[in-house]
C-alpha positions in Angstrom: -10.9 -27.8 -19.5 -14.0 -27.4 -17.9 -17.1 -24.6 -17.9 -16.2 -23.8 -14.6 -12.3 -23.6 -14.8 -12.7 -21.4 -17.7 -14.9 -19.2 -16.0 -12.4 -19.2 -12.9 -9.6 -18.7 -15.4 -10.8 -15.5 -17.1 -12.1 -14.3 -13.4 -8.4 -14.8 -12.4 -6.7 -13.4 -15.1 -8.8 -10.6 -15.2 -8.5 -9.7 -11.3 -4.9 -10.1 -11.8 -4.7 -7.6 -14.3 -6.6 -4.7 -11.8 -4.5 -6.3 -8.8 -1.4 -5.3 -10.6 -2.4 -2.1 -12.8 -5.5 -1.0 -9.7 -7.2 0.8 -12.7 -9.9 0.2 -10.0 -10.0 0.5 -6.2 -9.3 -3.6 -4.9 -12.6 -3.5 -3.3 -14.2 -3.1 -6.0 -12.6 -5.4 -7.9 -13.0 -8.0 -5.2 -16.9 -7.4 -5.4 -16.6 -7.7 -9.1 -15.3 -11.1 -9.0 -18.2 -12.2 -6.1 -20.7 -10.9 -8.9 -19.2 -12.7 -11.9 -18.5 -15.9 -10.2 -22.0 -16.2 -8.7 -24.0 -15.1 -11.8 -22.4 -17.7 -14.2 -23.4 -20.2 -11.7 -19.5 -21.5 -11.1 -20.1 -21.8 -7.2 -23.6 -21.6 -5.6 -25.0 -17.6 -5.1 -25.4 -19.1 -0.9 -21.9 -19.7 -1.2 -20.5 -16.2 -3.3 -22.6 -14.1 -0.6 -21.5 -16.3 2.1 -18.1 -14.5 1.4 -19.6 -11.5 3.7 -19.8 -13.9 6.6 -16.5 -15.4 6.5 -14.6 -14.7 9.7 -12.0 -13.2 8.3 -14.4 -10.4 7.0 -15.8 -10.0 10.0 -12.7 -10.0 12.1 -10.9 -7.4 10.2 -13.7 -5.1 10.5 -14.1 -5.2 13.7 -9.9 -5.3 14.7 -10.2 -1.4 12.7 -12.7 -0.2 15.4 -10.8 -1.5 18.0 -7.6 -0.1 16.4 -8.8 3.2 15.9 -10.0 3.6 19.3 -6.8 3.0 20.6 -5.5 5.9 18.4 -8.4 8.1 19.0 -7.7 7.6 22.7 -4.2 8.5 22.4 -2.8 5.2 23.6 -1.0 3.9 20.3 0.4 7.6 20.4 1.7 7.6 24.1 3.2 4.0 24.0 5.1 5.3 20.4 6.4 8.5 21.7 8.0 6.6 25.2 10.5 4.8 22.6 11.1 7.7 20.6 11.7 9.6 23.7 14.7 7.1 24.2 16.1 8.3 20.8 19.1 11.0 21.5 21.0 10.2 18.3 19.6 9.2 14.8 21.0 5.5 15.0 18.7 5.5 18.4 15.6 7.0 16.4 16.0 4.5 14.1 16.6 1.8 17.0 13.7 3.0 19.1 10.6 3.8 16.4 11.3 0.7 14.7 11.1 -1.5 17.8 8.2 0.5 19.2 6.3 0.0 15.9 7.0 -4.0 15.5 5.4 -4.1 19.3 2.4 -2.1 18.3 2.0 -3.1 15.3 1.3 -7.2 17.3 -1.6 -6.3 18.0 -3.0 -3.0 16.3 -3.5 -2.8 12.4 0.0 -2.0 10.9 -1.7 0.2 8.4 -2.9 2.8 11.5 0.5 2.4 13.2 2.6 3.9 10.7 0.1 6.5 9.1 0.3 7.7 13.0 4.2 7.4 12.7 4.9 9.3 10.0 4.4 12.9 11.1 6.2 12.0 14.2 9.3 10.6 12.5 9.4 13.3 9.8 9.5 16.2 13.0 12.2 14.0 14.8 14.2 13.4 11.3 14.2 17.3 11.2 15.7 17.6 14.8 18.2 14.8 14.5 19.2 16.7 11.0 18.7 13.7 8.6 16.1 13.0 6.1 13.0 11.1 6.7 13.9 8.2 4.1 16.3 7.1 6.5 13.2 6.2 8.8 9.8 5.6 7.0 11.0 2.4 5.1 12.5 0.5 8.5 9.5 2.0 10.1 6.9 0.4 7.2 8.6 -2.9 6.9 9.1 -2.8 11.4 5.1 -2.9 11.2 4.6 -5.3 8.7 7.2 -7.5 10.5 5.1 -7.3 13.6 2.1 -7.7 12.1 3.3 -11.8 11.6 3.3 -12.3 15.0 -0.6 -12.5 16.3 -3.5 -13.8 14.6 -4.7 -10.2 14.5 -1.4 -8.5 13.4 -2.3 -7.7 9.5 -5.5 -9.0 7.7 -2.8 -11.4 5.6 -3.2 -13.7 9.1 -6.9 -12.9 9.2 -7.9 -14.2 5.6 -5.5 -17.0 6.1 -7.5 -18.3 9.2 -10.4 -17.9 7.6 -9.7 -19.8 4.2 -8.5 -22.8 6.7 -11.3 -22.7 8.5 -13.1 -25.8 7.4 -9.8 -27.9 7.1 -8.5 -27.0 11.1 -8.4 -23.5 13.5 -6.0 -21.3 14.0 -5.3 -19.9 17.3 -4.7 -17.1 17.8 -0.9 -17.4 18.8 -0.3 -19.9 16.6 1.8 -17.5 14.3 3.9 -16.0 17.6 6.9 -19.0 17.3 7.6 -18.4 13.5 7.0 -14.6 13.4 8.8 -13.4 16.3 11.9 -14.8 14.7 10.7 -13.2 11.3 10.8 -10.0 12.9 14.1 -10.1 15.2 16.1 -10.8 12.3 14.0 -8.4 10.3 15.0 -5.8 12.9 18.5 -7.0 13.2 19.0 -6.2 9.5 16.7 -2.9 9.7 19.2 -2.0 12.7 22.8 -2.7 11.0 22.3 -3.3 7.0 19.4 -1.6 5.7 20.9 1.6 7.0 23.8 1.6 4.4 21.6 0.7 1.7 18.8 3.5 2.3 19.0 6.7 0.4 19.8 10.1 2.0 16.8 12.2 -0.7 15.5 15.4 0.0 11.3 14.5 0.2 8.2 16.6 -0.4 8.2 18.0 2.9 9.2 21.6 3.5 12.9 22.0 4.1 15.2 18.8 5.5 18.5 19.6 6.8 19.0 23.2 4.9 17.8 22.1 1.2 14.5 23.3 0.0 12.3 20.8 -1.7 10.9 21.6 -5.5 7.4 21.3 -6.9 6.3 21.2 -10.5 3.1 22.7 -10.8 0.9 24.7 -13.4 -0.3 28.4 -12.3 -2.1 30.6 -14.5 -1.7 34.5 -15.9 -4.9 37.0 -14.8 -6.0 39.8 -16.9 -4.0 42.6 -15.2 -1.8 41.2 -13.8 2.0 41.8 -13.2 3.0 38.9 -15.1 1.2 40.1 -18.6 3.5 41.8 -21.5 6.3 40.0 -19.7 9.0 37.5 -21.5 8.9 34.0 -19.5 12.7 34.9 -19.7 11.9 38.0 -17.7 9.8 36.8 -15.3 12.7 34.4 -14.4 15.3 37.2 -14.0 12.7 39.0 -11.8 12.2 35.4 -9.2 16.0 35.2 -9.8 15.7 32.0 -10.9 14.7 30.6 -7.5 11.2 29.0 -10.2 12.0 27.9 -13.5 9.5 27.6 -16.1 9.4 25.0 -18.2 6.3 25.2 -20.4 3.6 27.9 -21.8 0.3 26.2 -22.1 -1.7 28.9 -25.0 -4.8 27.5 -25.5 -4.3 23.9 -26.2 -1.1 24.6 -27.8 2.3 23.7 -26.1 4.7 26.3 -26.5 8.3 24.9 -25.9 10.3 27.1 -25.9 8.7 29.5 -24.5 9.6 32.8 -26.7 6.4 34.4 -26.6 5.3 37.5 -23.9 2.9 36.7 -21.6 -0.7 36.8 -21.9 -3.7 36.6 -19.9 -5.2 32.9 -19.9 -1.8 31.7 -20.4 -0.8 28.6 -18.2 3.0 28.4 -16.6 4.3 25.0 -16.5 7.2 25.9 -13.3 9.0 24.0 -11.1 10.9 25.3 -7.9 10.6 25.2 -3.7 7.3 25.9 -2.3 8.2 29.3 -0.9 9.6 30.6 -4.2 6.2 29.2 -5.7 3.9 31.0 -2.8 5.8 33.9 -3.4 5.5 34.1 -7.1 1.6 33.7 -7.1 1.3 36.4 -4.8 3.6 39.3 -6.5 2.3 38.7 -9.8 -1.1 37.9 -8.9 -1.1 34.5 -10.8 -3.9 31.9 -10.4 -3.8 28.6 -8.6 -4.7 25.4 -9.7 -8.6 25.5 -8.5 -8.6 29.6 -9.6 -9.2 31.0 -6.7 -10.1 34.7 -7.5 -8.0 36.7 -4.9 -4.6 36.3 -4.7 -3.1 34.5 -1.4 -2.7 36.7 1.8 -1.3 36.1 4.7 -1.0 32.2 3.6 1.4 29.3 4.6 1.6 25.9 3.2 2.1 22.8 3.9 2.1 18.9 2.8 -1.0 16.7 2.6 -1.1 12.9 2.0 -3.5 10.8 0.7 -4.1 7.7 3.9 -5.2 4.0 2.6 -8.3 4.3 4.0 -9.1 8.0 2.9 -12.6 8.5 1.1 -10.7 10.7 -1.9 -9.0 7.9 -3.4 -10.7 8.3 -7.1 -11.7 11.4 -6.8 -10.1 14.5 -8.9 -8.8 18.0 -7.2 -11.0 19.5 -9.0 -13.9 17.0 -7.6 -12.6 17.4 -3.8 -12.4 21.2 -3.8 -10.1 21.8 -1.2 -11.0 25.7 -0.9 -14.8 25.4 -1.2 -14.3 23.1 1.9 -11.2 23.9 3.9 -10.5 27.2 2.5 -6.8 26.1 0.8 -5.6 25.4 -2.5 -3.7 23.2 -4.4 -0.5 24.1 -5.8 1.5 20.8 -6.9 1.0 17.3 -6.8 3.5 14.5 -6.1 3.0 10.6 -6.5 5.7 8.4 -6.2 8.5 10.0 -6.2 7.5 11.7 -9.2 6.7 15.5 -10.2 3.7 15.2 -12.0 3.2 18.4 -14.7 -0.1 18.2 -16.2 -3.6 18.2 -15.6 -3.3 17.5 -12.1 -6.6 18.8 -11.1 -8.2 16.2 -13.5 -6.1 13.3 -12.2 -8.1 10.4 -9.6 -6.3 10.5 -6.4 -4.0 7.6 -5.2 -2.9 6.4 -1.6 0.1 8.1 -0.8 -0.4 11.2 -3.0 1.4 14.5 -1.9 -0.1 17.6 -2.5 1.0 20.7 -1.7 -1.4 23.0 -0.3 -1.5 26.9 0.5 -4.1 29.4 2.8 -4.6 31.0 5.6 -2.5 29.2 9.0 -6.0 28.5 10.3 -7.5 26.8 7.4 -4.4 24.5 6.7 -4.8 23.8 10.9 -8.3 22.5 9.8 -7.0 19.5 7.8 -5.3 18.3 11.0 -7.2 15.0 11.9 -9.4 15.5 8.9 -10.1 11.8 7.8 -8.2 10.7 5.0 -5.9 13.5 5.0 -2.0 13.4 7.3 -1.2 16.4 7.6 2.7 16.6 7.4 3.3 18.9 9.7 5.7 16.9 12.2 3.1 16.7 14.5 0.9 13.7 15.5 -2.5 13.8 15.1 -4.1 14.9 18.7 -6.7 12.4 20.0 -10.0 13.8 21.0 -11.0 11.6 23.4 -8.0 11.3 25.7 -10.1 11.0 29.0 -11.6 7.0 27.6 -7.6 5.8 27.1 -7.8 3.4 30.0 -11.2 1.7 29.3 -9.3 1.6 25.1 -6.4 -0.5 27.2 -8.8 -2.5 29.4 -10.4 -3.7 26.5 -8.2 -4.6 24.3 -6.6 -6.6 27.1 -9.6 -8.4 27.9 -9.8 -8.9 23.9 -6.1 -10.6 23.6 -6.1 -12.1 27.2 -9.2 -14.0 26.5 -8.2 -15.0 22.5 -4.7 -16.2 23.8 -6.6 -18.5 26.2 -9.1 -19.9 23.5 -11.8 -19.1 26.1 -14.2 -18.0 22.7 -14.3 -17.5 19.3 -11.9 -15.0 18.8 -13.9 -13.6 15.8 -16.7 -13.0 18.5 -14.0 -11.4 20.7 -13.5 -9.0 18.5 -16.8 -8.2 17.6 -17.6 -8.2 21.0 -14.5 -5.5 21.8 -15.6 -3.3 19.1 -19.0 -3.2 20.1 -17.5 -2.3 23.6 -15.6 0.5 22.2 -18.5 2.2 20.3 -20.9 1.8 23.9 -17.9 2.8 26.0 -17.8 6.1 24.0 -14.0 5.0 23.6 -14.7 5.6 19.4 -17.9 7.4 18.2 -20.1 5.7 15.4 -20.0 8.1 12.6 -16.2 8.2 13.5 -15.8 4.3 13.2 -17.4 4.2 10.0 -15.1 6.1 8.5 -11.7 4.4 10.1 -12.8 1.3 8.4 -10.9 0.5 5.1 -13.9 -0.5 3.1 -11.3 -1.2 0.5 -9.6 -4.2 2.4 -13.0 -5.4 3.2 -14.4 -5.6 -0.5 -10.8 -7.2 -1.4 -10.9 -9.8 1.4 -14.4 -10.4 0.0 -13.5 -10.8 -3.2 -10.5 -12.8 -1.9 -12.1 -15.5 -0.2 -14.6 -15.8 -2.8 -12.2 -16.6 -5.4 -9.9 -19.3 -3.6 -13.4 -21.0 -3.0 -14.0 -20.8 -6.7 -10.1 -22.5 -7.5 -10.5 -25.3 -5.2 -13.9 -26.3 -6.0 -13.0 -26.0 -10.0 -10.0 -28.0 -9.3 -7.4 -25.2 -10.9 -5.6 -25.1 -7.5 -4.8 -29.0 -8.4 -4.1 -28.4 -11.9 -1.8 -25.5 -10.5 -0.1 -28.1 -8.4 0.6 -29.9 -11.3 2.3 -27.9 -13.6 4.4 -26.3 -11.2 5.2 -28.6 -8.1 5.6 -31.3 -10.1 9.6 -31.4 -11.0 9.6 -31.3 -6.9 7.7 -34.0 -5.5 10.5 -36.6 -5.6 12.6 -34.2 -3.5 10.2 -34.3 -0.1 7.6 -31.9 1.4 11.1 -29.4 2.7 11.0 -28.6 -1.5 7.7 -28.3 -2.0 7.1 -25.9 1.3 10.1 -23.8 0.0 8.6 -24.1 -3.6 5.1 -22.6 -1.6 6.5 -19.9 0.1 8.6 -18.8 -2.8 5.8 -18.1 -5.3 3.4 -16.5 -2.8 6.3 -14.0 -2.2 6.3 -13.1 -5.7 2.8 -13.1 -6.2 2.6 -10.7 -3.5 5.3 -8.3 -4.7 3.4 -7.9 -7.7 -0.1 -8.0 -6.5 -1.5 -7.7 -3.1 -0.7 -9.6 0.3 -4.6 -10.5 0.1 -4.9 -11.6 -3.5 -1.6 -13.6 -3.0 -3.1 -15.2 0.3 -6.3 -15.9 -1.7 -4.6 -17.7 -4.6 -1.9 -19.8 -2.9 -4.3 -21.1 0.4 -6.1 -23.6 -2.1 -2.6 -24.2 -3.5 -1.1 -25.1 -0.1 -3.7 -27.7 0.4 -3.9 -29.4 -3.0 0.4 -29.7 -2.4 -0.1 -31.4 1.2 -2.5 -33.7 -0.3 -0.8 -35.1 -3.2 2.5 -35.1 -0.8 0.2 -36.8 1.8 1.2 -34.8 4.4 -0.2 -32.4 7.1 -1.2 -29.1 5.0 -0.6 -27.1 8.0 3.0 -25.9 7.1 2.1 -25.0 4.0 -1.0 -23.1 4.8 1.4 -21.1 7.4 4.1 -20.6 4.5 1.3 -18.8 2.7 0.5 -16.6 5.4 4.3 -15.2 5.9 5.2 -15.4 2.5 2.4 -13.3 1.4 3.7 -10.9 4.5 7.0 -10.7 3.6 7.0 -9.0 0.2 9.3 -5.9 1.1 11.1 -5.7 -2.6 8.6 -3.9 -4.6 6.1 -0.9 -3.6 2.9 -3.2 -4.3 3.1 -6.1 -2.4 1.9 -4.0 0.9 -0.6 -0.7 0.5 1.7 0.9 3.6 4.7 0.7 1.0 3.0 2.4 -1.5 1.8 5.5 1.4 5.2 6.1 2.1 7.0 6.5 -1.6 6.1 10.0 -1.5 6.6 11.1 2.0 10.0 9.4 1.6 11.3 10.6 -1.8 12.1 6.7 -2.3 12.1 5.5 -5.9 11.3 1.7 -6.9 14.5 0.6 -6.8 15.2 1.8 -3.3 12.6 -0.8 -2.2 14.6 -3.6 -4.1 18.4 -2.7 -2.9 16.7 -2.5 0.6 13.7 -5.2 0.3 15.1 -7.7 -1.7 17.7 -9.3 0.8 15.6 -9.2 3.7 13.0 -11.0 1.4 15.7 -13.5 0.9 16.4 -13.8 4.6 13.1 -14.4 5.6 12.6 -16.9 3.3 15.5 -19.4 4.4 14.6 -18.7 8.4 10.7 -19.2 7.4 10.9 -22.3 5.3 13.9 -24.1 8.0 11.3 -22.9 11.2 7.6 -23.8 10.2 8.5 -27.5 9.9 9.5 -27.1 13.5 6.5 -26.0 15.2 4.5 -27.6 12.0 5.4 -31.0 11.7 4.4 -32.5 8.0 
């Protein structure tokens, strides 16, 4: 082995590890391996920086102005709500959003689609009576089917195109044939199998169809107040049992059971519904997570989730202060379907995180539209700048009119749309800066960085080799199959992107030593690393919506798993079609 394949195979191993275990934001460990693979020389520092220029980089950016002007303009919203408006019954809803989303979700970033989504589906769950798992996981995997269809559908497509760039193009409806069938037979099985296998769970918000949702969360005894001199067994009796404590926190000592009278200082570890919790802070003048040092008046809650692009990921409670800024408090915490008991004001937020919030009506109105925050009240974020919808449309169809045709460089398209957006007034600057996932962009980064590094070291070869060998005497139908197969379950554990960066080097090195067209392959790569719907990784919308949805892990693999399967016979039978070898 090699300097340079070691190098490359410590980089890899090591960004494996923080793709799976994101002990660090993926931007940041996509930068990290850009760093480490210039300094030690493995591929040229021209060539690790060019990995800002790539297309792909470039193009993503721009497609999440574009995007968010057409949600800031109301037009994603209006074109979502004339299918749900079609939706009398539940089976429509379901029917209706999940169509509406695959459409939308062609040509807008899938991410923005369904963070719009979700407060609308939760408020039409409620009036249908049915919980919102039986709509945010059809809805997640709807977009991420849609998203195969256009070059500019998800950034999977994006950093595909890019990585081929210097073997052949990719036009921009070169993925249409394939991934339209992908996603009619996804939304077949969405429509009449998935819905006997999705769960029927009460989820963090408020109340669904008459049961009451409940927290765990820590509040705190004030000198003075009711709750001192009291049994936690008698402060039970007196909630009548609507909270039950669990814990008394003394100090740093656990006390469990709890035996011991109440004192001030001490810390309640409780779990029970929201209302029961709001209620009990306020009789008994108990202290809030952050400490706020009046007791609530007048105060509501309400549900806020953490968005994939939001500028808190990392950051603490304690860091964010939610009542120095907007004036409400944390009470509770959820992340992943889990109840989380302990030092949740010390613990770095993650995409998708509930949190359950309390203050004044007016303050928790404030977080509406606040970036990085969805405010799960079942209503959709209102756009600002309705007036500038129809110049949004006009150029995004000049944007996809003149890409279909090849008349330019759709990468110069783009740029040229979203610079047309932010001169239009369609999306303020300040406001664009902050739509962007910088995230995706430091991963993509990162990404096409490292693919360059495993085919110039030769480890995508060497890959090939161990592997695909057993294969080779059945024909190129194998070793496509083989392709697609192992970039699925790279990206169910890791990232669309990573998985896309590792197998694009692999899909040529295969088409070489089978001395046939690479094209296939590279296109296997692209869907394969698309269609990951059995595991909560594989796609960062999957992860947003465990909370929201109450879903556990192994709701994604009763419900993921066979459409995984099914995509992955249509896939590898249809891109020798259109792809000849």
């Amino acid at each position: 082995m090699t300097y340079e394949q070691g190098v490359v195979l410590l980089v890899l191993a090591g960004a494996l590890y923080l793709f799976a275990t994101e002990r660090v934001p993926l931007g940041i460990t996509g930068l990290a391996v850009i760093v480490v693979l210039g300094l030690s020389g493995v591929i040229p520092a021209a060539l690790a920086l060019r990995s800002f220029s790539n297309p792909a980089f470039i193009l993503v950016g721009s497609l999440y102005v574009v995007s968010a002007s057409l949600i800031r303009t109301g037009v994603v919203g209006v074109v979502e709500r004339l299918f749900l408006r079609r939706a009398a019954t539940g089976a429509s809803l379901l029917l209706w959003a999940t169509a509406g989303t695959a459409a939308v979700s062609s040509l807008v970033n899938n991410t923005s689609v369904v963070v719009l989504m979700m407060p609308v589906l939760m408020a039409a769950a409620r009036r249908h009576g049915t919980t919102p798992s039986r709509y945010l996981m059809p809805v997640c995997f709807a977009a991420t089917c849609g998203g195969m269809m256009t070059l500019i559908g998800t950034s999977t497509n994006v950093l595909v195109a890019g990585l081929a760039a210097p073997q052949f193009e990719i036009a921009f409806l070169d993925f249409l044939p394939v991934g339209a069938g992908m996603t009619a037979i996804g939304l077949l099985y969405l429509w009449f199998v998935a819905p006997r296998l999705l769960p029927s769970r009460p989820t963090v918000s408020a109340v669904t169809g008459g049961r009451t949702v409940e927290y765990v969360t820590e509040l705190r005894v004030r000198p003075g107040g009711a709750a001192a001199g009291l049994s936690p067994a008698e402060l039970a009796t007196r909630v009548h049992e609507k909270v039950r404590i669990l814990q008394l926190v003394r100090g740093e000592e656990v006390l469990d059971p709890v035996p011991a009278k109440l004192e001030a200082g001490d810390t309640l570890i409780l779990r029970g519904p929201p209302e029961a919790i709001v209620t009990m802070q306020r009789d008994y003048r108990l202290a809030p997570l952050e400490g706020s040092p009046e007791g609530p008046r007048g105060t509501t809650f309400a549900e806020v989730v953490i968005t994939p692009a939001s500028e808190l990921l990392g950051r603490t409670l304690a860091q964010v202060g939610l009542r120095r800024v907007f004036g409400v408090t944390a009470l509770a915490l959820q992340r992943r379907g889990s109840h989380l008991r302990r030092g949740i004001v010390r613990m770095p937020l993650q995409v998708g995180d509930t949190i359950l919030v309390e203050g004044a009506p007016e303050s928790v109105e404030r977080l509406q539209g606040q970036p990085g925050f969805l405010l799960l009240t079942g209503i959709e974020e209102e756009a600002t700048l309705r007036g500038r919808a129809p110049v949004a449309v006009t150029i995004l169809g000049a944007f996809v009119a003149l890409a279909a045709f090849e008349i330019a460089n759709v990468t110069l398209l783009a740029l040229a749309a979203a610079a047309a957006c932010l001169l239009t007034g369609c999306i303020r600057v300040r406001r664009a800066v902050r739509e962007v996932d910088w995230n995706v962009l430091g991963l993509l980064a990162g990404a096409v960085c490292l693919g360059t590094a495993l085919e110039r070291s030769g480890l995508a070869t060497r890959f090939v080799d161990l592997v695909f060998a057993p294969l080779r005497g059945l024909g190129p139908a194998w070793l496509l199959a083989a392709t697609y197969f192992v970039t699925m379950v790279f990206t169910e554990f890791l990232s669309n992107s990573a998985a896309a960066a590792l197998m694009v080097p692999v899909a040529f090195a295969t088409a070489t030593q089978a001395g046939v067209s690479a094209k296939p392959f590279v296109f296997a790569v692209a869907y394969a690393a698309s269609a990951g719907f059995a595991t909560p990784i594989g796609y960062q919308t999957h992860a947003f919506i465990l909370g929201p949805g109450g879903y556990r892990f192994s709701d994604f693999l009763r419900v993921g798993l066979p459409l995984d399967l099914l995509l992955a016979v249509f896939a590898t039978l249809a891109i020798p079609v259109f792809f000849p070898f």
